[in-house]
N, C-alpha and C positions, 0 to 999 in steps of 0.2 A: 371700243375694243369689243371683238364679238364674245369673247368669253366671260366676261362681266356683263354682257346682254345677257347672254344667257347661263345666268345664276349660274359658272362655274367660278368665284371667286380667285378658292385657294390656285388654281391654275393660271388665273387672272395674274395672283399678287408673284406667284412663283416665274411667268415669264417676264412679267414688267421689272422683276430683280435680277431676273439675266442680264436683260436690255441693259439696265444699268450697268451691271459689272461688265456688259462688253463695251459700254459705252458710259464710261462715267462722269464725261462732261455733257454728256444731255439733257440740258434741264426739261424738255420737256418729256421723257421719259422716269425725273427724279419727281415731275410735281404728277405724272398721272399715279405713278407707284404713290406718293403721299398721297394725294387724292382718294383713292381706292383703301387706301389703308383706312383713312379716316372716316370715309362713308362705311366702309363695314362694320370697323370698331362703333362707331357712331348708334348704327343701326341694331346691332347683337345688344350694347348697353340699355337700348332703347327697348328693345323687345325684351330684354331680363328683366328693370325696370315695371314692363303693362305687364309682365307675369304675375309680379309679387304685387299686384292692384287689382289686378283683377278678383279674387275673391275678398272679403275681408269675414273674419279675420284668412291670413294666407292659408293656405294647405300644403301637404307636403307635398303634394301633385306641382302646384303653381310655383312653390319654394327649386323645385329639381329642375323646373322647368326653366324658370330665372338663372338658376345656378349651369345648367347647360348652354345659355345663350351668352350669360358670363365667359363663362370660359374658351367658347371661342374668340372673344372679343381678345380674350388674354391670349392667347392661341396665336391668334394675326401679328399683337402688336401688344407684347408683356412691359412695354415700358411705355405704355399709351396711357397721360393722367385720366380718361376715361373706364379705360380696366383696371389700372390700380386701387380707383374709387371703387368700383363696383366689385371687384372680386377679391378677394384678401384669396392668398396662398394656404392651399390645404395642408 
């Protein structure tokens, strides 16, 4: 999909959920939407995650930073057990 080549996700995940709702026995438009979900959630937790490791002890710099990559994760996919872990509700 070109728009997840080119780092436009949220567009990514926003057409590939049309797809679906105009087509919703497509499973291969249900597993790239999952797919995509999960590589971004995956990756956002992963980069909040090397934020809060990279310095020790953390900074608030590193801490906001985590916390911003968190919340997209939550962002994409709020009932994802990856962003549940990683980000508690403010």
């Amino acid at each position: 999909m070109q728009l997840r080549q080119a780092g436009k996700y949220k567009e990514a995940i926003a057409y590939l959920k049309q797809a679906v709702e105009n087509e919703p026995g497509n499973a291969i438009y249900q597993k790239e939407l999952a797919d995509l979900i999960d590589s971004q959630v995956g990756k956002f937790a992963a980069q909040g995650t090397a934020a809060l490791q990279s310095t020790s002890p953390p900074t608030l710099a590193s801490i906001n930073r985590a916390r911003d990559q968190l919340l997209l994760a939550r962002e994409i996919a709020p009932d994802s057990p990856a962003a549940k872990r990683s980000c508690r509700k403010n």
